[in-house]
PAVEX-594198 format. One record per residue: x, y, z of N, C-alpha, C in turn. Coordinates in steps of 0.2 Angstrom, whole numbers, plus 2048, in hexadecimal, padded with zeros to 3 digits. Example, Ala and Ser with C-alpha at 12.3 -4.5 7.8 and 13.67 -1.06 7.14 Angstrom:
<recs>
8427E482783E7EA8278427F0827 8407F58238447FB824840800827 
</recs>
This chain:
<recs>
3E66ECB113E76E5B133EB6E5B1A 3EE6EAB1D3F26EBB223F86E6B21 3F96E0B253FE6DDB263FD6D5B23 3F66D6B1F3F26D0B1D3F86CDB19 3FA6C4B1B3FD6C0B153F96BBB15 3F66B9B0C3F56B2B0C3FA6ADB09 3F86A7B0B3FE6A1B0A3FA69DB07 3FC69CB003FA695AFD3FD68DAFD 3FF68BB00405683B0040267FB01 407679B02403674B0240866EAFC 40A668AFA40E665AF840C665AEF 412662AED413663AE440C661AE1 40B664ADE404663AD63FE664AD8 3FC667ADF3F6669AE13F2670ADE 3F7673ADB3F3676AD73F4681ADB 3F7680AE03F8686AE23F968FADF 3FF68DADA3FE693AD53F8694AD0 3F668FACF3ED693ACB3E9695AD2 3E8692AD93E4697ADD3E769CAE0 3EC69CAE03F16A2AE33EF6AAADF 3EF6A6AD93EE6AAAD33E46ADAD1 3E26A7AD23DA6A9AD63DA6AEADB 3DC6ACAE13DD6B2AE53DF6B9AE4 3E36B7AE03E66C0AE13E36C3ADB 3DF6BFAD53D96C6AD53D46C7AD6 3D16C3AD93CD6C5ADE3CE6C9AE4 3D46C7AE63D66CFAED3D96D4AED 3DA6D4AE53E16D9AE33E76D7AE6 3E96D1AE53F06CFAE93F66CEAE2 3FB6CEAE64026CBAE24036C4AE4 4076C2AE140B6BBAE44126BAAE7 4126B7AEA41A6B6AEC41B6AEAEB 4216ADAE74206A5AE84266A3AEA 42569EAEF428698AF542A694AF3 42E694AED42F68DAEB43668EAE9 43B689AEC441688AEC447688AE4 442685ADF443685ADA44468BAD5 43C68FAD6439694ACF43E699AD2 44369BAD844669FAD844D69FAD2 44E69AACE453699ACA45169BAC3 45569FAC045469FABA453699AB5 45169BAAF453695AAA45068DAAB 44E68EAB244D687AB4446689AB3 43E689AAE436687AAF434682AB0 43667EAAC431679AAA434674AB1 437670AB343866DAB9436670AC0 438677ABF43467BAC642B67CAC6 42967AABE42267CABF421683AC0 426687ABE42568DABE420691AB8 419695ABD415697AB941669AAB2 41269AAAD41569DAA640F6A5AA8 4126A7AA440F6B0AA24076AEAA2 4046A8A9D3FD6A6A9E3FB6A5AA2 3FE69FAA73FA69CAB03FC6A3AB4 3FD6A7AB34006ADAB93F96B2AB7 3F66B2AB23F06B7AAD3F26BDAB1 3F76C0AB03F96C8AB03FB6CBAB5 3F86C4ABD3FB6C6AC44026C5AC6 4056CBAC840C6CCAC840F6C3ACF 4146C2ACC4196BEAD04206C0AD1 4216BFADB4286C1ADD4296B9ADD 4326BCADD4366B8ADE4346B1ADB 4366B2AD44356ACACF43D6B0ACA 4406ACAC84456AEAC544C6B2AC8 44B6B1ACE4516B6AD245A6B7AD3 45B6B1AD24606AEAD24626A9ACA 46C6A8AC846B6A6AC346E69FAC5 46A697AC346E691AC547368FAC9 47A693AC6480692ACB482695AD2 47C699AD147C69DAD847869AADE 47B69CAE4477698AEA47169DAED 46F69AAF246969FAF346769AAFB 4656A0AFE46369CB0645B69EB08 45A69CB0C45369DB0F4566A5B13 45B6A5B1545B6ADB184596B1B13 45C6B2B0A45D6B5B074536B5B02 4526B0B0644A6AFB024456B3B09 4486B0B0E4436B5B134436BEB13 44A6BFB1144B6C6B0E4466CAB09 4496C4B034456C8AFD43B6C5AFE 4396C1B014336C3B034326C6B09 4346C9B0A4326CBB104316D5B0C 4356D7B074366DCB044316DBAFC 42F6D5AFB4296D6AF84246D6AFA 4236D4AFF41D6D5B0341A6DCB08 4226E0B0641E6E6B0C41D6EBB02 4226EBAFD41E6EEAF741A6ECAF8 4146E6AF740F6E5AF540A6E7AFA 40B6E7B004076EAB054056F0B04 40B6F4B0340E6FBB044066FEAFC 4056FAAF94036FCAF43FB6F9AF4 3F86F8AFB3F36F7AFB3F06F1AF8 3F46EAAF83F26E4AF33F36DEAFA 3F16D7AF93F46D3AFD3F86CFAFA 3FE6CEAFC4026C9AFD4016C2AFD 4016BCAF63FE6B4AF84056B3AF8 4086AEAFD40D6A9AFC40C6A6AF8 40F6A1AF440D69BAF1414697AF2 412691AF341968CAF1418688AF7 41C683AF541C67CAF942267AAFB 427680AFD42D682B0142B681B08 42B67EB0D42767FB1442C682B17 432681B18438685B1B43668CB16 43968CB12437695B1042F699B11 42C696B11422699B13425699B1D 426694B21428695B2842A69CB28 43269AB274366A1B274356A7B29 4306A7B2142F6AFB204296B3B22 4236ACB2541D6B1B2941E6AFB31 4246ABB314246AAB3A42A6AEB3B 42E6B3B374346B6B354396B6B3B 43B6B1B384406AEB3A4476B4B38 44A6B3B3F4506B6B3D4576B3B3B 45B6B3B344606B2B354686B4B36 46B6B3B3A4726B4B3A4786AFB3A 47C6B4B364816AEB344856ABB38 4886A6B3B48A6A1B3C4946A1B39 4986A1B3C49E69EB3B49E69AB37 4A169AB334A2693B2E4A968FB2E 4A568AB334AD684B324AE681B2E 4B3682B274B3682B204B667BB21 4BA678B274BE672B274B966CB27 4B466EB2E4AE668B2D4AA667B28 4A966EB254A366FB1F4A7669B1A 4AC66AB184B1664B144B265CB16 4B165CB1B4B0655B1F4AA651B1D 4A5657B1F49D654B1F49D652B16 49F658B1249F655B0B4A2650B07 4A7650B0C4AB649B094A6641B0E 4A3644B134A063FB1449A63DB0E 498640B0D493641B0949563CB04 49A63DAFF49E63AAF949D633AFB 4A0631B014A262CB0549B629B06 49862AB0B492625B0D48C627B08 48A62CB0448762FB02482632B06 47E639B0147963DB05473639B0A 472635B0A46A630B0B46E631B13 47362EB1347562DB1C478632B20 47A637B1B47B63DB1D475641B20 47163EB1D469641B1E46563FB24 466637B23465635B2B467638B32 46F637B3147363DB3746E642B37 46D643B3246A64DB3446264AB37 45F644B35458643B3845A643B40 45C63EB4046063BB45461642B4D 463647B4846564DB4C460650B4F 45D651B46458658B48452657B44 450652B4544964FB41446655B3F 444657B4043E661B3D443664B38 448665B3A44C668B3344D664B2E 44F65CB2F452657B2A44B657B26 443657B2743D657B2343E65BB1F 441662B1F43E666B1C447665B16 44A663B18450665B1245165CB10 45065CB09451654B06458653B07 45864AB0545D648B0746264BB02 46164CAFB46464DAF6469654AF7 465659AFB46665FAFC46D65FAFF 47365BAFD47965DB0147B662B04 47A668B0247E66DB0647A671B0B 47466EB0B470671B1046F66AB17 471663B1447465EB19479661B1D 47C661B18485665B1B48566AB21 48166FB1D47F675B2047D675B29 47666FB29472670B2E47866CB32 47B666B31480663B35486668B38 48866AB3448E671B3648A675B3C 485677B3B48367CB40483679B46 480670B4648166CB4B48566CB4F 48C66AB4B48E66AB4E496670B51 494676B4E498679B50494680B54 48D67EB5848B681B5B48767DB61 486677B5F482674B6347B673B64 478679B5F47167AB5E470678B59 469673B56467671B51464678B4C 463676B4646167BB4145A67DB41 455679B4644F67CB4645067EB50 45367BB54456680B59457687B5A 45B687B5445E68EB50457694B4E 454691B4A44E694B46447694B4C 448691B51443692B57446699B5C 44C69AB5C45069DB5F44E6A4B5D 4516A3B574506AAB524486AFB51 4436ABB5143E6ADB5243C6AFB58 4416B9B594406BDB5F43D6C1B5E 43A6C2B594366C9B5742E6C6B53 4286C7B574216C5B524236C8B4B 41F6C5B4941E6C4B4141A6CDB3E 41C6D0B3B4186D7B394126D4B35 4126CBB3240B6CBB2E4066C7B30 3FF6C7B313FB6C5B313FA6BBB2D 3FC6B8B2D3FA6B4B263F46B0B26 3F06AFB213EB6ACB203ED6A4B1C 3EE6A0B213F1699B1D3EC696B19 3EF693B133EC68EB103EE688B0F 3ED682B103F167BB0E3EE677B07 3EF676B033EB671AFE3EE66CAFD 3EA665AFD3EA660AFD3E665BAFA 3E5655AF83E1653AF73E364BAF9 3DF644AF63E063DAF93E563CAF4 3E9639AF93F0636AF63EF632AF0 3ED62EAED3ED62CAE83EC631AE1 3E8634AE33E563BADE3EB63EADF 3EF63FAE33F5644AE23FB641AE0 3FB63BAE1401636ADE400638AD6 3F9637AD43F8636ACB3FB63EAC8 3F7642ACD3FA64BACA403649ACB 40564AACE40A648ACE40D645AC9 40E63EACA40E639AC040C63EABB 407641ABA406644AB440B64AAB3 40964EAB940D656AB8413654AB5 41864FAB841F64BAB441F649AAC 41A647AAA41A646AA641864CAA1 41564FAA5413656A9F41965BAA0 41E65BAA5424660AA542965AA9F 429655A9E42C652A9942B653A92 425653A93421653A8B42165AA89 422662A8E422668A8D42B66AA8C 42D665A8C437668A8B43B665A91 439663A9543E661A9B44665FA99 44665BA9644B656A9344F65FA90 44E664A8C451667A8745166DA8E 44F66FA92451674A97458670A9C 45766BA9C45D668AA0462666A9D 464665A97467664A9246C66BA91 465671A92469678A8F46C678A99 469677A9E46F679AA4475676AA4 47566EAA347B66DAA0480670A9D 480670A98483674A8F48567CA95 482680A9A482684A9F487684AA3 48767DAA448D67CAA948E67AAAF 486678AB0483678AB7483671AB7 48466DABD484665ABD481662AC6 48165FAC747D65AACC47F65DAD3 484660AD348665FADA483667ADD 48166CADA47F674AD847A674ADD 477679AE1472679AE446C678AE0 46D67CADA46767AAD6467676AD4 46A673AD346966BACF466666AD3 464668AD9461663ADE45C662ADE 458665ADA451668AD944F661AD5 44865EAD8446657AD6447659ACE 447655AC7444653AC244A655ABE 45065AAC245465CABF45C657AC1 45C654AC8460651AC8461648AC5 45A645AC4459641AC245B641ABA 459646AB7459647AAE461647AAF 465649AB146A64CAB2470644AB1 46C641AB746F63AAB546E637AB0 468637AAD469636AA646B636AA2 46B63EAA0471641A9D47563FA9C 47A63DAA348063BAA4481633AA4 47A630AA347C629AA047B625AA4 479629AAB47A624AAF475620AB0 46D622AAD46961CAAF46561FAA7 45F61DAA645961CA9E455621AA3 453622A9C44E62BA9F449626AA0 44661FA9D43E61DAA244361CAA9 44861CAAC44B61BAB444A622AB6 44D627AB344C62CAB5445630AB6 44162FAAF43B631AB343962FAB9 437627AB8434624ABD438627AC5 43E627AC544262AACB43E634ACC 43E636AC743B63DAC943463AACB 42F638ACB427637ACC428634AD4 42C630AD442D62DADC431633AE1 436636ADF43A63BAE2435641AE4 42F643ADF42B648ADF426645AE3 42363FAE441E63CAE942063AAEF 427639AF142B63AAF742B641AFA 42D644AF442D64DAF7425650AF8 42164CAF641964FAF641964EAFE 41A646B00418646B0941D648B0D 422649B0C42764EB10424656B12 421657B0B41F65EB0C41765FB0E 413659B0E40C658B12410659B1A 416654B1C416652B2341A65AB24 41C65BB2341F665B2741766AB26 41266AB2140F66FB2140A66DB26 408666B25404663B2D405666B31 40D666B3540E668B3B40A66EB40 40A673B3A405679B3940067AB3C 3FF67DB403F667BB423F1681B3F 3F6686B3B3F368DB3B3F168AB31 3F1686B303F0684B263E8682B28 3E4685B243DE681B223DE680B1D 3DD678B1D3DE670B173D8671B13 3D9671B0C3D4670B073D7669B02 3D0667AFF3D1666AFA3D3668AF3 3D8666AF03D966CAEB3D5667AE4 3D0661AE63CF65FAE13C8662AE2 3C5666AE63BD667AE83BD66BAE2 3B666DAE13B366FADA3B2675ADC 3AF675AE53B067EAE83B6681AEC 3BC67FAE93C2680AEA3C4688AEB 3C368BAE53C3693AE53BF695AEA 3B8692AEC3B2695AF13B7695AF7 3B8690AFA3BC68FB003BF693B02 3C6692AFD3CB698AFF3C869FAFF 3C66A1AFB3C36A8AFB3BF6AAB02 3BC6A6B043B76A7B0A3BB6A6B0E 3C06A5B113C76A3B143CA6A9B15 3CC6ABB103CE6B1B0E3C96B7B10 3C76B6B0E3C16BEB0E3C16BEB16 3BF6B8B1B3BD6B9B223C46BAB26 3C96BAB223CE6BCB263D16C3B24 3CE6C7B1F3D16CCB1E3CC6D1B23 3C66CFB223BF6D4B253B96D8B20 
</recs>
């Protein structure tokens, strides 16, 4: 395969782990999955994380890495695929990304470099008390406001990556995607073959509504219950994760689980076009339908004329 990567993305419930998983056996590939969430333990059923059955025996990296209360960066993601992907290589197979992370899938095939940065622990405390204060939604704007290209890819919800990206702002001068423009000093060691899936917005709206209701109806409510009872609560990196901060409120009484679903299905159809509008910007993604009937055909022949 030499340096061949393929990439499967493309926004929530399109279906990317069953063709991910198509591909890789028919190419003899692994998976690597892009997805912000399935890095957590304990967290399946809201991350959509594949079960032992949708996987049918094709190995997946970086699912289960990390345990809830711990933090986890795109540096520390572009690392560990970056070290799954040369095993995999190294052993003759290809490499499929999968996930609907666009900062993480960028990062790690346009290999971005990161370095650490000073931390000014005093503004980092300002910004979060602003946060408290005005709440995240306007903290987010600041950060549109700033650095429109980074504010897309990190939700508004996502406080400490708000925080984050403003800190770097303002204690260097350089915006957070300035930084990662910067940082890419060295070509990429990989090849990638992109894929984007997609279908008409209505039809993706309905998958959407459904998939929510079927993480419901498969335990949702008794997995976030058990993070709880854990220890883990709203404010957690992990906890920011769609369908887990909504329940959460809940829980805590703060609204009727029909308010909180309904809040998860909108929050997730929110996050669907935020993550069509970052993977469009791409010019290197060729868009499928992921409702076409010759979907497998497509990608495979995609695939095949880019390996040789």
């Amino acid at each position: 395969m030499k340096n061949k990567i393929a990439v499967i993305a493309g926004p929530t419930a399109t279906g990317k782990t069953r063709l991910a998983v198509m591909l890789a056996k028919r190419f003899n590939g692994e998976v690597i999955s892009a997805d912000s969430m399935q890095i957590y333990r304990h967290m399946d059923i809201g991350s959509a994380k594949p079960t032992k059955e949708e996987t049918e025996g094709v190995p997946h990296h970086l699912i289960d890495v990390v345990n809830p209360d711990e933090p986890f960066s795109v540096a520390r993601y572009v690392e560990l695929a970056n070290l799954a992907a040369q095993d995999i290589l190294s052993r003759g197979k290809l490499p499929i990304i999968a996930g609907g992370t666009g900062l993480y899938i960028s990062s790690f095939i346009d290999n971005v470099k990161f370095t650490q940065s000073q931390t000014d622990f005093e503004l980092r405390e300002k910004l979060l008390k602003e946060a408290e204060d005005i709440g995240c939604e306007a903290l987010h704007k600041r950060l549109s406001q700033i650095d429109p290209k980074s504010a897309e890819g990190i939700h508004p919800n996502n406080v400490k990556r708000v925080v984050r990206a403003l800190e770097l702002f303002e204690t260097t001068g350089l915006t957070l995607s300035e930084q990662n423009e910067n940082s890419k000093t060295e070509p990429s060691p990989y090849e990638p073959i992109m894929i984007a899936l997609n279908t008409e917005r209505e039809v993706l709206y309905e998958r959407i509504n459904l998939r929510v209701d079927i993480m419901l109806s498969c335990g949702l409510l008794d997995e976030i219950k058990n993070l709880k009872q854990m220890g883990l609560a709203k404010d957690m990196q992990s906890m920011q994760g769609i369908g887990y901060k909504e329940i959460l409120s809940y829980l805590d009484g703060e609204i009727s689980l029909d308010e909180a679903t309904e809040l998860v299905k909108k929050n997730s159809r929110n996050y669907a076009k935020r993550q069509l509008t970052w993977f469009k910007r791409d010019e290197r993604y060729k868009w499928l339908d992921c409702m076409a009937e010759d979907l497998f055909y497509q990608a495979e022949e995609t695939v095949k004329q880019a390996i040789g």
